[in-house]
C-alpha positions as CSV (number, residue, x, y, z in Angstrom):
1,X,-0.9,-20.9,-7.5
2,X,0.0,-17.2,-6.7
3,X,3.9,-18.0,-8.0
4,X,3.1,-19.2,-10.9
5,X,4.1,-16.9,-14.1
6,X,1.1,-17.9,-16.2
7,X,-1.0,-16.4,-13.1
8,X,0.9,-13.3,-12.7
9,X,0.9,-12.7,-16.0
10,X,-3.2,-12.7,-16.3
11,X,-3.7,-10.7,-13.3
12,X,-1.3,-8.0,-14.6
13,X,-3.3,-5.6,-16.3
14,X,-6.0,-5.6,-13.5
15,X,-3.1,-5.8,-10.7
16,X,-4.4,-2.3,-9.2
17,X,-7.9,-4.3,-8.2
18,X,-7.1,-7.5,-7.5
19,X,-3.8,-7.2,-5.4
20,X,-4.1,-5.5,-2.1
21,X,-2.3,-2.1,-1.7
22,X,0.5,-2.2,1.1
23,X,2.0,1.1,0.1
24,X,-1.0,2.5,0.3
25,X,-2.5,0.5,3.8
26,X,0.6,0.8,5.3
27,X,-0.9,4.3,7.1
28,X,1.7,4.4,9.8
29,X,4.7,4.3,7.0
30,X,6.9,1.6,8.6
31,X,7.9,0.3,6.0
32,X,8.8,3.3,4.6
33,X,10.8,4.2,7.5
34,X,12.6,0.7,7.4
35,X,13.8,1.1,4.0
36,X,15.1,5.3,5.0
37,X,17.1,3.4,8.0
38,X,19.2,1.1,5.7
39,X,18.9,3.3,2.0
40,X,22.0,5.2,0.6
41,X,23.0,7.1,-2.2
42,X,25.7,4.7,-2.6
43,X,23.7,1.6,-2.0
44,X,22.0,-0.9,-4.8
45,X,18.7,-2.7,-3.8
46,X,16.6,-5.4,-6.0
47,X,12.8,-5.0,-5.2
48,X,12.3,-8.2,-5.3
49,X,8.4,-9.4,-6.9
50,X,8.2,-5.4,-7.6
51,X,4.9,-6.2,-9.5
52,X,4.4,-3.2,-11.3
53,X,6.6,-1.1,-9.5
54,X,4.7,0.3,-6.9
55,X,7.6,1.1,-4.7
56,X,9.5,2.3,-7.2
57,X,8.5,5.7,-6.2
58,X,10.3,5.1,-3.2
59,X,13.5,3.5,-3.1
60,X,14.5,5.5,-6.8
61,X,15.4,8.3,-5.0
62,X,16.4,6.4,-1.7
63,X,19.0,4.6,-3.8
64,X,22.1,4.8,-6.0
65,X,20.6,1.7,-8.3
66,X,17.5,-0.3,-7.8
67,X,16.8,-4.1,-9.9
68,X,13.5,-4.5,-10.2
69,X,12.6,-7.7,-11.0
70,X,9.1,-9.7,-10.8
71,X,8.4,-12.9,-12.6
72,X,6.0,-11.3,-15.3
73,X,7.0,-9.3,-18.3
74,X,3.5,-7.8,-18.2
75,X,3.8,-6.5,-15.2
76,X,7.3,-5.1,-15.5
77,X,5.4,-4.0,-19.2
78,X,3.3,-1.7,-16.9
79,X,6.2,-0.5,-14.2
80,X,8.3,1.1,-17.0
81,X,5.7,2.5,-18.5
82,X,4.3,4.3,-15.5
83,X,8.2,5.0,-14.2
84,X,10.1,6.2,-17.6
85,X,11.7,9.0,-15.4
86,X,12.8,6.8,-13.0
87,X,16.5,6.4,-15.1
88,X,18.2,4.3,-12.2
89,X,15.6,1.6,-12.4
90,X,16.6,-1.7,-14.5
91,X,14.0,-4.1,-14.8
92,X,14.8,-7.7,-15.0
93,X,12.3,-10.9,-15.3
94,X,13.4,-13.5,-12.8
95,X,10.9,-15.8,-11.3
96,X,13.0,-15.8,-7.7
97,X,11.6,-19.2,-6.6
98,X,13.5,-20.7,-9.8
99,X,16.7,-22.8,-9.5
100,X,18.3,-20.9,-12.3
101,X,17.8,-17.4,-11.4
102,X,20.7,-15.0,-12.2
103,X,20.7,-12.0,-10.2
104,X,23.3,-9.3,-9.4
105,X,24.6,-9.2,-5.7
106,X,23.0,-5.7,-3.7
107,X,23.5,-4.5,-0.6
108,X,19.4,-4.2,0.2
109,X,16.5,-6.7,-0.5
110,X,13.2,-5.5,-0.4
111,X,10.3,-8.2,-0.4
112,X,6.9,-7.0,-0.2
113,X,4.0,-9.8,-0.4
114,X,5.6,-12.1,-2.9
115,X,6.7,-15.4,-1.5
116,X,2.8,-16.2,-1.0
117,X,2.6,-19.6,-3.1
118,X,1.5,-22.5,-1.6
119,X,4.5,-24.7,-2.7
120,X,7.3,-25.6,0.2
121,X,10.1,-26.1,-2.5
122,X,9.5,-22.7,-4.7
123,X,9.2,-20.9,-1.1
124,X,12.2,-22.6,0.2
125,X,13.9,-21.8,-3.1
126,X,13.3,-17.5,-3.0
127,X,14.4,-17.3,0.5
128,X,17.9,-19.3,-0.5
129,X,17.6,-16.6,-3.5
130,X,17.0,-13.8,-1.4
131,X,20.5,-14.9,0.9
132,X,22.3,-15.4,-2.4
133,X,21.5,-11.9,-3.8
134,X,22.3,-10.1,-0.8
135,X,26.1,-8.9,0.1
136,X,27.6,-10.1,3.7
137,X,26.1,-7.2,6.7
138,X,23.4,-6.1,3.9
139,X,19.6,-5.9,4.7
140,X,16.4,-7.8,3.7
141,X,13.2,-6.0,4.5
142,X,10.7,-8.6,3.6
143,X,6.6,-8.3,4.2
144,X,4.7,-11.4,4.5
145,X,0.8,-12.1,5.6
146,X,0.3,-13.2,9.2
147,X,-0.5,-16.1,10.4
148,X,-1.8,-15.1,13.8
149,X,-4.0,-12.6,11.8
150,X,-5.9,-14.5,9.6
151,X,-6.6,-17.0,12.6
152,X,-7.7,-14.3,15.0
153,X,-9.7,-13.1,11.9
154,X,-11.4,-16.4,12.0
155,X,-12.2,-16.4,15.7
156,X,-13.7,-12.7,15.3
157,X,-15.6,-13.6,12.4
158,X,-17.3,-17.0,14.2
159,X,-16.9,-15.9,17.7
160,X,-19.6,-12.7,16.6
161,X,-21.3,-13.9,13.6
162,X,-19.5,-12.1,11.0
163,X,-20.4,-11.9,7.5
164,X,-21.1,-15.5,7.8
165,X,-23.3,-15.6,5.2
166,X,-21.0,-15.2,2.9
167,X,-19.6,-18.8,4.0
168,X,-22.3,-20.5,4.0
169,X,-21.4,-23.3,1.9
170,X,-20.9,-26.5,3.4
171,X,-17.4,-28.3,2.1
172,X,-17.2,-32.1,0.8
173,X,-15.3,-34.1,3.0
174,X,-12.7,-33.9,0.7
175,X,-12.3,-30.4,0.4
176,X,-12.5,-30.3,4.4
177,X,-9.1,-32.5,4.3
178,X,-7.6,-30.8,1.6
179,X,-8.1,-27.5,3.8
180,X,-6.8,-28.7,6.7
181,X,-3.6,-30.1,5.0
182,X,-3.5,-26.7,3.6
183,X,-3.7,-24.6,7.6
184,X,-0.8,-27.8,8.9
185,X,1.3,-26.0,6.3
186,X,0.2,-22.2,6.9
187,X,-1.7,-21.9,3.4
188,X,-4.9,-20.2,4.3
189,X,-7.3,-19.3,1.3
190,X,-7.7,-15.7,-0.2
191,X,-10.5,-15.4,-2.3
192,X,-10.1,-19.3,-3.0
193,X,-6.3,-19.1,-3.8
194,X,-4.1,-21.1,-0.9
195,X,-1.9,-18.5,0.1
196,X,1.4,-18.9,2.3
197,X,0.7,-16.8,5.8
198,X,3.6,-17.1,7.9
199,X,3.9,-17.1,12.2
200,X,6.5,-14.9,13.6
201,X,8.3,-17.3,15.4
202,X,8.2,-19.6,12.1
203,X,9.9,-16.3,10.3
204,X,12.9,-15.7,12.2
205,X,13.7,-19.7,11.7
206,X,13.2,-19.4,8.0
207,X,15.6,-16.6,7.7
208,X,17.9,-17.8,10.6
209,X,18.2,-21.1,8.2
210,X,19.6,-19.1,5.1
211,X,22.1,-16.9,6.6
212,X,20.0,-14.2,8.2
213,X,19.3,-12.0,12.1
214,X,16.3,-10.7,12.6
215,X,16.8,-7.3,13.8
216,X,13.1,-5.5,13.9
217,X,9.7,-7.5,14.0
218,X,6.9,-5.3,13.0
219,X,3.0,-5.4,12.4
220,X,1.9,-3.5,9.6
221,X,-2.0,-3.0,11.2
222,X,-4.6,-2.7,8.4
223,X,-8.5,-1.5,8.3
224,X,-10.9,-4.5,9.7
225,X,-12.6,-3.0,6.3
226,X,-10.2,-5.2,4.3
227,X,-11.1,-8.6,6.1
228,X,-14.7,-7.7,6.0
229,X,-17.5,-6.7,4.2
230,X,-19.6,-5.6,7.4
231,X,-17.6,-5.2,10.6
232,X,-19.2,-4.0,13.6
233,X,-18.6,-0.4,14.3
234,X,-16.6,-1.5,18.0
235,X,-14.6,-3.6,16.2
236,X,-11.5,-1.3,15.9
237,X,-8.1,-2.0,17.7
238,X,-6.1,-4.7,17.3
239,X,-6.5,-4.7,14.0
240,X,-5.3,-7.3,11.3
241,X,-1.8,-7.2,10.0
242,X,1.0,-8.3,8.0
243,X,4.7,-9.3,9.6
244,X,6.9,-6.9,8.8
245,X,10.9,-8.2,9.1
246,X,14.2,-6.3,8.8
247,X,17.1,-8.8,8.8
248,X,20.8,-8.8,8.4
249,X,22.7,-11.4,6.9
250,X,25.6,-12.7,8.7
């Protein structure tokens, strides 16, 4: 399960190939302009599930302080490695879908991919940690896949015979039920991991539940490249995407 620490903890040293790059996909830099509309010199933000740091690059100079903190020590390992020059950067292990997480209060959250586990109590516990972290009128930015995506993904994909090769494999009746449980809760299966994708409209609930307004709604649009192996050359807009949220808490 992707929030498990014994998970993130393998995948670590091979984080640049198995994790897909937002920074990096995120061509039209919205999130980037998200973050410049609420930074400050005299503001603190936790990067919350900063992996190995790859915003760091970022919101070091947007900010007076930045926590980053991710539930693997390898992975934090490799972030102030790569970052030594980075000197308002203080890394902290926190698994944020914990009960007992300790975490100073900020006046920004960033969240970028990393409530993706499967479980409804370790999800329902980071958002209540995300509220409890942040400072009355301060911002969340949080990134999440989309649910809408990966099922108009699906419809594309069957609808014009898509890489379908690729999943061929007939499932057991019990994996079958298992998989539909999964979609009922909005776990849909990347590279055969259930991963949390959420709907918009499920989104602002979530947030509106722990303390939060949604201010901006945003797709992040992506390449039809990184859903599949061999997409047709008219294939182009819309493309998929992850939810992109800026919030305020109350």
């Amino acid at each position: 399960m992707h929030m498990d620490r014994k998970y993130w903890e393998k995948i670590a040293p091979a984080y640049h190939e198995e994790i897909f790059d937002v920074l990096h996909n995120d061509k039209k830099r919205i999130i980037r302009s998200a973050i410049g509309k609420v930074a400050s010199p005299e503001k603190t933000v936790i990067d919350a599930g900063c992996a190995i740091g790859k915003w760091l690059p970022v919101l070091s100079p947007a900010f007076k302080k930045v926590i980053a903190a991710d539930i693997s020590e390898k992975n934090l390992a490799i972030a102030k490695k790569k970052y030594p020059h980075f000197l308002n950067v203080e890394y902290l292990r926190a698994d944020m879908s914990g009960n007992r997480v300790k975490l100073p209060v900020v006046d920004v959250v960033v969240c970028i991919n990393a409530i993706l586990t499967d479980s409804l109590k370790k999800r329902n516990v980071f958002f209540h940690n995300l509220s409890l972290c942040l400072k009355k009128g301060g911002h969340l930015i949080l990134v999440v896949p989309s649910m809408e995506s990966w099922m108009l993904t699906r419809i594309i994909q069957h609808r014009w015979n898509i890489d379908m090769k690729l999943f061929a494999a007939r499932l057991t009746d019990k994996e079958a039920a298992k998989r539909y449980h999964y979609i009922q809760e909005g776990n849909a299966e990347i590279d055969n991991v259930p991963t949390k994708h959420y709907l918009r409209e499920e989104l602002e609930l979530l947030l509106y539940k722990e303390g939060f307004l949604m201010e901006d709604c945003q797709k992040i649009e992506y390449s039809w490249l990184t859903e599949f192996v061999k997409p047709p050359e008219w294939l182009k807009k819309p493309g998929p995407w992850d939810w992109m949220i800026m919030a305020k808490k109350k």
